[in-house]
C-alpha positions as CSV (number, residue, x, y, z in Angstrom):
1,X,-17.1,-7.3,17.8
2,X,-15.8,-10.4,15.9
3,X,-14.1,-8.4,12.8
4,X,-14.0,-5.1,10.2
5,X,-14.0,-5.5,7.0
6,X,-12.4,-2.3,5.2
7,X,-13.0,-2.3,1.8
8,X,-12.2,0.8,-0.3
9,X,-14.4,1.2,-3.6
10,X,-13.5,2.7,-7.0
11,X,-15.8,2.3,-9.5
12,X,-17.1,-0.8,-8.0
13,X,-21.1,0.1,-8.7
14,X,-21.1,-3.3,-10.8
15,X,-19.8,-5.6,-8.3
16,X,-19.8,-3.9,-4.2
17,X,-23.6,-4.7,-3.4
18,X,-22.7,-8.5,-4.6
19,X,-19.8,-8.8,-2.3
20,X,-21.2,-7.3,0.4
21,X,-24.8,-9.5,0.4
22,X,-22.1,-12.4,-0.2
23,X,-19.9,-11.5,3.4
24,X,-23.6,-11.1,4.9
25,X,-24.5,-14.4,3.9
26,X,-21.1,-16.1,4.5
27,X,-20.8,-14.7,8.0
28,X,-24.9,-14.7,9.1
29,X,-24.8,-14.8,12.9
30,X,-21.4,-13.6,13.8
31,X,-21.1,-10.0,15.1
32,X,-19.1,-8.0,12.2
33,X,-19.2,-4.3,10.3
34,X,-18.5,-3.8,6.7
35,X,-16.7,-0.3,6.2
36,X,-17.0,0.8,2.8
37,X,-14.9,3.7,1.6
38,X,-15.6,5.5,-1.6
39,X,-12.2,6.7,-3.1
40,X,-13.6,9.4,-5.6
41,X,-15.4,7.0,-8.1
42,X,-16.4,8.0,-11.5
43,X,-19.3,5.7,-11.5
44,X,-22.7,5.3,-9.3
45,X,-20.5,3.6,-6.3
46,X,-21.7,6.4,-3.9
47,X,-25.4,6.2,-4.5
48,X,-24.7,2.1,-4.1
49,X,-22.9,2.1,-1.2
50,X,-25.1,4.3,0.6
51,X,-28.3,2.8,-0.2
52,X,-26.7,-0.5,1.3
53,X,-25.8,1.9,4.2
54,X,-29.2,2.5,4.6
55,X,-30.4,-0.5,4.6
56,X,-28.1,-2.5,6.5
57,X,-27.0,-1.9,10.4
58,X,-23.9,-3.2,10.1
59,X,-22.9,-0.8,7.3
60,X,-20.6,2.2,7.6
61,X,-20.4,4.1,4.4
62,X,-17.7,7.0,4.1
63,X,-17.7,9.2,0.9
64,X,-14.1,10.6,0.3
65,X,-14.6,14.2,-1.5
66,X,-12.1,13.2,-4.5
67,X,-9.5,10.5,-5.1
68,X,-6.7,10.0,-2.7
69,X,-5.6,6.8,-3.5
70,X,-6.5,3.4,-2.7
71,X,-4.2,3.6,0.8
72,X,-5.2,6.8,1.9
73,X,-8.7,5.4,1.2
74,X,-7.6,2.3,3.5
75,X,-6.4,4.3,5.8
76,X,-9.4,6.0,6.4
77,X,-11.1,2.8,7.0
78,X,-9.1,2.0,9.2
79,X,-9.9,4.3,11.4
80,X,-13.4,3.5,12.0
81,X,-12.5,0.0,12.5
82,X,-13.9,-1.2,15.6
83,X,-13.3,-5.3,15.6
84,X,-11.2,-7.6,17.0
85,X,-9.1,-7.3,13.5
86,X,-9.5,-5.7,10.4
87,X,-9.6,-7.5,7.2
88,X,-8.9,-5.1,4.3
89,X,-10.6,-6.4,0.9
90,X,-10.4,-5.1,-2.7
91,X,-13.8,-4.7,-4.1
92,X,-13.5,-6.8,-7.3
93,X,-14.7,-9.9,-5.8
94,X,-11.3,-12.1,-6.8
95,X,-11.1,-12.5,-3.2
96,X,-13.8,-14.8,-2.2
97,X,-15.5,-13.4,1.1
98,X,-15.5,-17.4,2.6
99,X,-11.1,-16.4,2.6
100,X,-12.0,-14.1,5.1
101,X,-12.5,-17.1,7.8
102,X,-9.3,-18.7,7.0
103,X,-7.5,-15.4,7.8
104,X,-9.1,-15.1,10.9
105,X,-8.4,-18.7,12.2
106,X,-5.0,-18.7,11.4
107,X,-4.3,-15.1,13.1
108,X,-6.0,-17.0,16.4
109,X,-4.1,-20.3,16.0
110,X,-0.3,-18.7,15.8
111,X,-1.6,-15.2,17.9
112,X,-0.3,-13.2,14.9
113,X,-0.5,-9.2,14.5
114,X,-1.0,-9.1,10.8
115,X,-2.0,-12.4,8.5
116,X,-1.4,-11.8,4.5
117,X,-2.9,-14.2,2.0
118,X,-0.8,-15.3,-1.0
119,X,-2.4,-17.6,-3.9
120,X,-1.8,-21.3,-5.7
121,X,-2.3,-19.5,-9.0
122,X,-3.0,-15.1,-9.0
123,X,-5.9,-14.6,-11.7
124,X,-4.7,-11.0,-12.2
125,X,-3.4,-9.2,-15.3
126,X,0.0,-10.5,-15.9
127,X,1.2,-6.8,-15.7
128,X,-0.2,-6.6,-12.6
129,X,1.6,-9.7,-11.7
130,X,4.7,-8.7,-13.0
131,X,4.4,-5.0,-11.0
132,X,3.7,-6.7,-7.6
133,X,6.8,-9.3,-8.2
134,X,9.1,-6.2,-8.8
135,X,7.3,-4.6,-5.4
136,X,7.9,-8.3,-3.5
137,X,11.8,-8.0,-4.3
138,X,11.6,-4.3,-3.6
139,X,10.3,-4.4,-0.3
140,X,12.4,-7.5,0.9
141,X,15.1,-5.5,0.4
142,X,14.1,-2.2,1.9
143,X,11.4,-3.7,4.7
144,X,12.8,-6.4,5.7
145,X,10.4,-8.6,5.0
146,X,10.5,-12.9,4.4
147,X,11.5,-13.2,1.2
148,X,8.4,-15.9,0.7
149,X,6.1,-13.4,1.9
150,X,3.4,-11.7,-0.7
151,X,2.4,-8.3,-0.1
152,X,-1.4,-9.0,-0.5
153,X,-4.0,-6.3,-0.2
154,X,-6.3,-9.2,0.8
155,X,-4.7,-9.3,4.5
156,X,-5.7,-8.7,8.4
157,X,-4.2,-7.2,10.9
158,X,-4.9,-7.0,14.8
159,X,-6.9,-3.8,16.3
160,X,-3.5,-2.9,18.6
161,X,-1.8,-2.7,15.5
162,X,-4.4,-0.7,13.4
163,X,-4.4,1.9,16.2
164,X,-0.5,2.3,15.8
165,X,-1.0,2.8,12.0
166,X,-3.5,4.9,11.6
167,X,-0.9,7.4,13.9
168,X,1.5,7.1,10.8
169,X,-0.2,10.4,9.8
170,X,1.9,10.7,5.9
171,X,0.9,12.3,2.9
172,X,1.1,9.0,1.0
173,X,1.1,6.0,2.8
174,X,2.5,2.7,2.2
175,X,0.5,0.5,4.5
176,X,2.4,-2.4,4.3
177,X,6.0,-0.5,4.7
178,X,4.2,1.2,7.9
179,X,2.9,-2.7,9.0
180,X,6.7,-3.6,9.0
181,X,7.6,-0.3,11.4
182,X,5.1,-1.9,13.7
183,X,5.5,-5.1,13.9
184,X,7.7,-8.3,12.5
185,X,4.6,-11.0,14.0
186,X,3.4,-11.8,10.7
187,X,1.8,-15.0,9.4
188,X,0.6,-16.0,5.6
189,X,-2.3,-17.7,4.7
190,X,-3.2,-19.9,1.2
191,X,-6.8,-18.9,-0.5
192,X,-8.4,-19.2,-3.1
193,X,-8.3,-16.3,-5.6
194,X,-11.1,-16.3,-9.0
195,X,-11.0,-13.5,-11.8
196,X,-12.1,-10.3,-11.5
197,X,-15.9,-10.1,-11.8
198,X,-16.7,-6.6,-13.6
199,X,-14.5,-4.4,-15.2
200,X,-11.2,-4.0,-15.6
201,X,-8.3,-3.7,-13.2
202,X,-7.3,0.0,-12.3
203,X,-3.6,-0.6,-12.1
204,X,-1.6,1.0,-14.0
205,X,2.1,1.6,-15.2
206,X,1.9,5.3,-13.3
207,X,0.2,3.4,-10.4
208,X,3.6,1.5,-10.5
209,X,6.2,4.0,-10.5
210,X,4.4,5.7,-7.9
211,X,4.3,3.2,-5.5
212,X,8.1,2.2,-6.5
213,X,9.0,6.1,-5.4
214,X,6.6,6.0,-2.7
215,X,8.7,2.4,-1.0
216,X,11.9,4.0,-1.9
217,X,11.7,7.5,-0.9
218,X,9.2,7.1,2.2
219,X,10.7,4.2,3.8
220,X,14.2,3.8,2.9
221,X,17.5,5.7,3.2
222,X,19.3,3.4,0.3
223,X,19.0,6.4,-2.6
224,X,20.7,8.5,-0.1
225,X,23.5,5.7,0.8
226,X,24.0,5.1,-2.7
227,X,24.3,8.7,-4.2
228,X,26.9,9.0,-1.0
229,X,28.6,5.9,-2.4
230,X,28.4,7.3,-6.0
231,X,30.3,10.0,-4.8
232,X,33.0,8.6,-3.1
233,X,33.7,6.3,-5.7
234,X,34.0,9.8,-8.5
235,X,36.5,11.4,-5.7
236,X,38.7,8.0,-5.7
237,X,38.4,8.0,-9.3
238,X,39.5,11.6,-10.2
239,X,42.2,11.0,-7.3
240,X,43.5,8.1,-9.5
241,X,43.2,9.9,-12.6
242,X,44.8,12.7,-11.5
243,X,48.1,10.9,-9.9
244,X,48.1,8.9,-13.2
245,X,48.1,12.1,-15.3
246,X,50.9,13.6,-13.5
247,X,53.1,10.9,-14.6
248,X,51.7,11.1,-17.9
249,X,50.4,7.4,-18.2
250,X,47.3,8.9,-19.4
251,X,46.2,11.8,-21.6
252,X,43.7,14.3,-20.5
253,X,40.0,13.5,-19.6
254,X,39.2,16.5,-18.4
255,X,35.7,17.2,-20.1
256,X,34.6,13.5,-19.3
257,X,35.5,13.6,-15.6
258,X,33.2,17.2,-15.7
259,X,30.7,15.6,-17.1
260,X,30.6,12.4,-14.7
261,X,30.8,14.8,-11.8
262,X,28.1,16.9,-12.8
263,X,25.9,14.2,-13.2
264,X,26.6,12.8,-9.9
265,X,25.5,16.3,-8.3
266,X,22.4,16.4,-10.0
267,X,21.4,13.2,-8.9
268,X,22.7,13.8,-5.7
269,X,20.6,16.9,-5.3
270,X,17.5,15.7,-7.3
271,X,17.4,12.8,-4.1
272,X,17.7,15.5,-1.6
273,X,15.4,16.8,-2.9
274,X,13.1,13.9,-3.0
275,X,13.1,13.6,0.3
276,X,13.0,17.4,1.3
277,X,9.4,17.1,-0.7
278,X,8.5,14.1,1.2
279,X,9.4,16.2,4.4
280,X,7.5,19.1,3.5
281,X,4.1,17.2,2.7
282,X,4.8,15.4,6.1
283,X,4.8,19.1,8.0
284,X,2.5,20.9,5.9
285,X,-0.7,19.5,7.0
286,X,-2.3,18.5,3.7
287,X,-4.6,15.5,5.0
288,X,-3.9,12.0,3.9
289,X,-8.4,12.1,2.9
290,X,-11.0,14.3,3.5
291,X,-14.3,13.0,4.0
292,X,-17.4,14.4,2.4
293,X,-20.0,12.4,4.5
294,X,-20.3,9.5,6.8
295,X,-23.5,7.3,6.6
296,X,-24.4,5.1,9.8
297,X,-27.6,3.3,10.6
298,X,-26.7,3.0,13.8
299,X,-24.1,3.4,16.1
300,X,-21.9,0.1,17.0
C-alpha cells in the first residue's frame, strides 16, 4: 500500500465526507486507506463516518467511546496504519488533500522518517497562531528540534517509525515529542494552507496549558533542574546572609528568608509531584483510547 491517511474527527459532520470524496478524487488509482477516527464528537460525525465506511472499501472507521484527545485519537490511528507512510490530517479541510503528494515526494527524494509541512501565510485564529509559536520555542528547547522547523499536525512519517510510536504506550501523548525520541531524520515541506471550511476551531486556552504541561512534564527534566537550581541558589543566599548578619552589616530578615524558603519547597514538591502523577498514569494501566467499534468493508 502507497499511504494512510489518519485523520481524527471532532465534530467534523459538516466537512469529513467533503475531504474524504476530495482525497478519493485527488488520489483515483493509487492504492491508499483513509482511517478515520471519531474522538467523542458531539455532533452526527459517527453516523457520517460510518456510512462513508460503508460505502467505501478503502475506509476504516473507528468510534472512540468518549473524548480522549486529538493525540490519543491519532494514536489510535496509527495503529491501524498499514501504508508505506502515514499522513496525519486535521479534518477541517485547511489542509488541501493535493498537499498530501508533496509530502510524500519529498519523504522519497531526501529518504526522510518523518516530513512536516509549514505554510507561506497560516489561515488560523491568531490565538491559535500565537499558542503554536509559544509551543515552536517550547519544544526547540526541550526536543531538540531545528529551530526553523514547525510542529505541523499536517505531517507524515514512515511505517518503521509509526510502529516505534505507537509502543510509546502514555497516558497523554505528545506525538511530536515521541517523533523526536525516535528519530532526528526529519524533512519540511511548503503547502498551501486555505481557511477553515465549517465551524469553528476547537483550540482552546485550556487546550494550551495542557499541552504546555504535557511537553514539559512528559518529556523534559528542566522543571526538575531548575527547582534544584532554585534551591541551591536560597542555600548560597541564606549562607551569605547569615555570615553578613553575624558581623552585623545587615539587620534581621528572618521572616523574609522563611517565606522565600517555604515557597521554594512547595514548588519543589508540587514538581515532584507532577511527575510522580505522570508516573502513576504511566503504570496504572488506564488506556491511552478505548474503542467502541471498528467498521471495515473489507479487509486490506
Amino acid at each position: 500500500m502507497d499511504f494512510s491517511v489518519v485523520i481524527p474527527v471532532y465534530n467534523g459532520a459538516k466537512s469529513i465526507g467533503h475531504l474524504v470524496e476530495s482525497i478519493e478524487k485527488e488520489f483515483s488509482g493509487k492504492n491508499f486507506e483513509i482511517i478515520l477516527v471519531n474522538d467523542g464528537s458531539k455532533d452526527d460525525s459517527a453516523a457520517v463516518c460510518k456510512e462513508i465506511s460503508d460505502a467505501k472499501d478503502f475506509v476504516t472507521f473507528i468510534d472512540l467511546r468518549k473524548n480522549f484527545g486529538e493525540f490519543n485519537a491519532v494514536i489510535c490511528g496509527l495503529n491501524h496504519v498499514n501504508g508505506k507512510y502515514g499522513v496525519i490530517i486535521d479534518d477541517d479541510f485547511q489542509n488541501p488533500p493535493s498537499e498530501i503528494l508533496k509530502l510524500i515526494n519529498k519523504a522519497d527524494e531526501g529518504d526522510f522518517d518523518v516530513v512536516y509541512s509549514y505554510y507561506d501565510e497560516k489561515k488560523h485564529h491568531w490565538f491559535r497562531n500565537m499558542g503554536s509559536q509559544f509551543v515552536n520555542y517550547l519544544t526547540t528547547y526541550l526536543l531538540k528540534k531545528p529551530k526553523d522547523l514547525y510542529l505541523s499536525s499536517f505531517k507524515l512519517i514512515k511505517k518503521e517509525v509509526i510502529d516505534e510510536i505507537v509502543k510509546f504506550k502514555l497516558h497523554n501523548p505528545y506525538i511530536d515529542g515521541i517523533i523526536f525520541q525516535v528519530t532526528d531524520n526529519v524533512g519540511r515541506q511548503l503547502v498551501e494552507h486555505h481557511n477553515r471550511r465549517d465551524g469553528q476551531s476547537n483550540y482552546s486556552l485550556r487546550k494550551l496549558i495542557s499541552l504546555f504541561l504535557t511537553i514539559i512534564f512528559g518529556y523534559s527534566l528542566l522543571p526538575l533542574r531548575l527547582t534544584f537550581l532554585a534551591g541551591f541558589l536560597s542555600i548560597v543566599f541564606s549562607l551569605i546572609y547569615m555570615l553578613l548578619y553575624a558581623f552585623s552589616v545587615i539587620p534581621e530578615w528572618g521572616s523574609p528568608i522563611v517565606i522565600f524558603m517555604c515557597g521554594v519547597i512547595l514548588c519543589a514538591l508540587s514538581l515532584i509531584g507532577e511527575y510522580l502523577g505522570n508516573t502513576y498514569l504511566l503504570n496504572s494501566g488506564k488506556p491511552q483510547f478505548i474503542v467502541k467499534s471498528i467498521n471495515k468493508k473489507s479487509q486490506i
